[in-house]
C-alpha positions as CSV (number, residue, x, y, z in Angstrom):
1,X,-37.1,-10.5,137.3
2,X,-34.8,-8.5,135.1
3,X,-36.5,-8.2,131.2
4,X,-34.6,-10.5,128.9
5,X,-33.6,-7.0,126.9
6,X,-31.8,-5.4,129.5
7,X,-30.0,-8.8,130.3
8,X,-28.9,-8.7,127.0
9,X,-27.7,-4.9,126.3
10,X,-25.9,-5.7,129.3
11,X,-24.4,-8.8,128.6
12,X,-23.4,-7.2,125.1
13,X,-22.1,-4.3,126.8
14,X,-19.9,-6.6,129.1
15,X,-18.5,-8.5,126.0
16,X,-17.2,-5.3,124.5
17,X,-16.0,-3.8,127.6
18,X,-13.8,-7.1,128.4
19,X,-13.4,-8.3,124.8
20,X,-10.0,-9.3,125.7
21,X,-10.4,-10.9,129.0
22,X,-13.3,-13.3,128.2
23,X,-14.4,-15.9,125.5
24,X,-18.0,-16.6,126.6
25,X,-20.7,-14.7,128.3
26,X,-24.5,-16.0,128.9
27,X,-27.0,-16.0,131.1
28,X,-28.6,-19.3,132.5
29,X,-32.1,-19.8,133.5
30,X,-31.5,-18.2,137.1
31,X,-30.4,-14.8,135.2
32,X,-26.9,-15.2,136.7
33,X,-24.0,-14.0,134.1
34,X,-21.4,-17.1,133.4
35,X,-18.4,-15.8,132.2
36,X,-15.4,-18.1,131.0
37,X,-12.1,-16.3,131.5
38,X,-9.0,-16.3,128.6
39,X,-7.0,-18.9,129.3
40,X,-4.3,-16.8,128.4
41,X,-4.8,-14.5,130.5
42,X,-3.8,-14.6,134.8
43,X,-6.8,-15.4,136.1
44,X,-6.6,-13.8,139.8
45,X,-5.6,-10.4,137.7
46,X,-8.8,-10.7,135.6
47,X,-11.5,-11.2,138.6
48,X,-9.4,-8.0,139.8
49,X,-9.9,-6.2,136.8
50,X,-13.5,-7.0,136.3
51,X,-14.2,-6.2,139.5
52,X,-12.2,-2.9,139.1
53,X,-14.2,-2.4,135.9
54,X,-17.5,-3.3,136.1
55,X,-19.3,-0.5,136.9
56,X,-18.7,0.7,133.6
57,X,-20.7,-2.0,132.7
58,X,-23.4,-1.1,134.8
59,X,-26.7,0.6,134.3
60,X,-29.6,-0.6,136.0
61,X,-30.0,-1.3,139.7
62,X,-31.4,-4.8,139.9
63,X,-29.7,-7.6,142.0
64,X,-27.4,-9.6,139.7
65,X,-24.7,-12.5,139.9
66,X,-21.8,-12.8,137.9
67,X,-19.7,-16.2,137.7
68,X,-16.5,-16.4,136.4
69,X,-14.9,-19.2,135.3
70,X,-11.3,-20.2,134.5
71,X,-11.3,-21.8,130.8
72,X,-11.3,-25.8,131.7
73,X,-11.9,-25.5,135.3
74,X,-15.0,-26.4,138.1
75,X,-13.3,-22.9,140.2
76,X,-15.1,-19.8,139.6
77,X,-15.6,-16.9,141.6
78,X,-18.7,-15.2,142.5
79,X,-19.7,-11.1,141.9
80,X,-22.8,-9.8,143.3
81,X,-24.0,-6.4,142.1
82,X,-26.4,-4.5,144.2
């Protein structure tokens, strides 16, 4: 398991990173990243963007899963890093 510190520096790094693309990031028990997208915001653009993107994000090399949401919705779609 990933230490609850570097789940965190990376969850705050992602929030600043996407600031404008996201309203909500947290980890659930499983250590899997929810996101909620901007409802203002196309959401098939933003998992492109995030995708594009989130290796800036990146600094560790442990397995993690990142859900994103659309604001209101039960669709999400999955990103798997390492």
């Amino acid at each position: 398991m990933i230490a609850r510190p570097i789940l965190e520096n990376f969850r705050h790094n992602f929030l600043d990173y996407f600031q404008d693309q996201v309203l909500i990031a947290e980890f659930d028990e499983q250590q899997r990243l929810i996101v909620f997208a901007n409802p203002y915001l196309d959401f098939n653009e933003l998992a492109m963007e995030i995708c594009d993107n989130l290796i800036e994000t990146v600094f560790f090399s442990h397995h993690l899963d990142l859900h994103l949401y659309r604001y209101g919705t039960n669709s999400f779609i999955k990103v798997s890093i390492n």
